[in-house]
C-alpha atoms as one frame of an Amber mdcrd trajectory, in Angstrom:
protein
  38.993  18.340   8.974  36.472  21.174   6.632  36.979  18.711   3.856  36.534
  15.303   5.466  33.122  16.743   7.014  32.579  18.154   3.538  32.537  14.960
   1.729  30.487  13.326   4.772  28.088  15.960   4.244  27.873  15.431   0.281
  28.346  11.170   0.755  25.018  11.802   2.899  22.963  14.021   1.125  23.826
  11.761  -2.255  22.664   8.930  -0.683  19.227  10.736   0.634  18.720  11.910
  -3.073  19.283   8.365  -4.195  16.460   6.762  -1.489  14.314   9.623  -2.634
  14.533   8.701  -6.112  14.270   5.034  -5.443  10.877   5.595  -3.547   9.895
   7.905  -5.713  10.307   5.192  -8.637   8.605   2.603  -6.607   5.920   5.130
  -6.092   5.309   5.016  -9.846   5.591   1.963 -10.399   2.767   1.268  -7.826
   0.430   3.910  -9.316   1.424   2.067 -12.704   0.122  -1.332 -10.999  -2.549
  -0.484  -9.591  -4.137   1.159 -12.039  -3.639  -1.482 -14.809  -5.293  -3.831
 -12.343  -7.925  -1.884 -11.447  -8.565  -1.237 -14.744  -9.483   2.608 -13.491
 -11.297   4.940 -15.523 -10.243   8.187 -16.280 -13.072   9.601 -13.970 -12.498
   6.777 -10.725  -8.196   7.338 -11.425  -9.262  11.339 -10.681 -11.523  10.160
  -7.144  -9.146   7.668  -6.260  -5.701   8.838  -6.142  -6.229  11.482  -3.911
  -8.143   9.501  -1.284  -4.949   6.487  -1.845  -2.467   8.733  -1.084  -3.938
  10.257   1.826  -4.988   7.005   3.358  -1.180   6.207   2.468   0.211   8.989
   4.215  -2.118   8.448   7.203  -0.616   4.756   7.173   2.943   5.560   7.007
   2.511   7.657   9.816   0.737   5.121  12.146   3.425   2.140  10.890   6.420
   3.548  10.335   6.688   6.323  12.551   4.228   5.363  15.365   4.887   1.773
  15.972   8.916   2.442  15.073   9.402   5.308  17.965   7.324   1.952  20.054
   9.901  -0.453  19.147  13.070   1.439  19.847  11.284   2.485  23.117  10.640
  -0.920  24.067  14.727  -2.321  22.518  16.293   0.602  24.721  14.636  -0.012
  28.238  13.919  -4.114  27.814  16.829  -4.490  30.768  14.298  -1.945  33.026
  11.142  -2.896  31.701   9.023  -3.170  34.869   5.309  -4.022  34.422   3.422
  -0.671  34.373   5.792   0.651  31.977   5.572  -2.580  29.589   1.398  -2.442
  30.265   1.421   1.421  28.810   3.671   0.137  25.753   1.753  -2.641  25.236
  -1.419  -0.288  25.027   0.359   1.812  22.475   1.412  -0.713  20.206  -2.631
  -1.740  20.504  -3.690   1.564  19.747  -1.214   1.365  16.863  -3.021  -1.466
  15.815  -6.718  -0.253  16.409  -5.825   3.041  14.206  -4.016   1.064  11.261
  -7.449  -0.596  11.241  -9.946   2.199  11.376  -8.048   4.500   9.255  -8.271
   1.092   6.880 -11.671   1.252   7.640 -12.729   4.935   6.543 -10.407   4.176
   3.525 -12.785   1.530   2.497 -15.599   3.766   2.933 -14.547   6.382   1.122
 -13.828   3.814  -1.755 -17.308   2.622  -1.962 -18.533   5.942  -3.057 -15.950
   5.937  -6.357 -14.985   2.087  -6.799 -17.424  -0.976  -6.724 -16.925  -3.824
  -4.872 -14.983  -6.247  -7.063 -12.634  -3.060  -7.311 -12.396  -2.839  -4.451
 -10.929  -6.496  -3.263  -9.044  -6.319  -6.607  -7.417  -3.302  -5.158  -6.099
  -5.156  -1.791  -5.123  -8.053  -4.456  -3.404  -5.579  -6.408  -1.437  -4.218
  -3.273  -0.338  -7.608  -1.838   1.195  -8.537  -5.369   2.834  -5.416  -5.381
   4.450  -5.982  -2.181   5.564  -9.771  -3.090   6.858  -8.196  -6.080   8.740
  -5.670  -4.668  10.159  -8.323  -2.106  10.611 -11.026  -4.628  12.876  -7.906
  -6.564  14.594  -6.888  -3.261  15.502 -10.755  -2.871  17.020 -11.375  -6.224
  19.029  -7.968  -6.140  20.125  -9.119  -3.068  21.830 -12.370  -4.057  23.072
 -10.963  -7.264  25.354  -8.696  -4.815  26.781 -11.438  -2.971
């Protein structure tokens, strides 16, 4: 029984390690991305990372952990969802929505002091081809399994 829990254990934390190293490639190859497209000089690439990754940390936080611990609320009492309960989830996922957008917001405003304009929108550019790369990866990796 020690062993079979013992290679659980070491199955699991391999496969955390493995994530970890896959986002933390991703991660790199963003920065990589970005930068070339923003064309980022030494002196903006010092300003601007540290204000991206907060504003990305501050983002991960409201999507992924927020608006998930929402949605599994919402999944696991659907059957007993009566209406005051679904109006106070439906006012969190708002809120959700309202702070993905200011914290958006104050990114952009923080940018404007390091980044023109054009840098700016080229940055958003930059992040939606990202994604649609990443997606257009996860797609073809995907069918070369099956």
């Amino acid at each position: 029984m020690k062993k079979i829990i013992l290679i659980v254990v070491l199955f699991m934390s391999l496969h955390i390690s493995a994530q970890h190293k896959n986002r933390e490639r991703i991660k790199s190859l963003k920065v990589s991305f970005i930068t070339e497209k923003l064309d980022l000089t030494e002196q903006e690439a010092q300003q601007f990372w540290p204000i991206y990754n907060e504003y990305e940390k501050q983002h991960y936080a409201i999507r992924y952990i927020e608006s998930r611990e929402i949605r599994k609320e919402i999944r696991e009492s659907l059957d007993t969802l009566n209406d005051k309960k679904a109006n106070a989830l439906l006012a969190r996922l708002e809120k959700t929505e309202v702070d993905k957008h200011n914290a958006r917001m104050e990114f952009s405003k923080q940018l404007t002091k390091i980044l023109s304009p054009k840098k700016i929108i080229l940055l958003k550019i930059a992040e939606d081809d990202f994604k649609r790369k990443m997606l257009e990866e996860y797609k073809k990796r995907k069918k070369e399994d099956h």
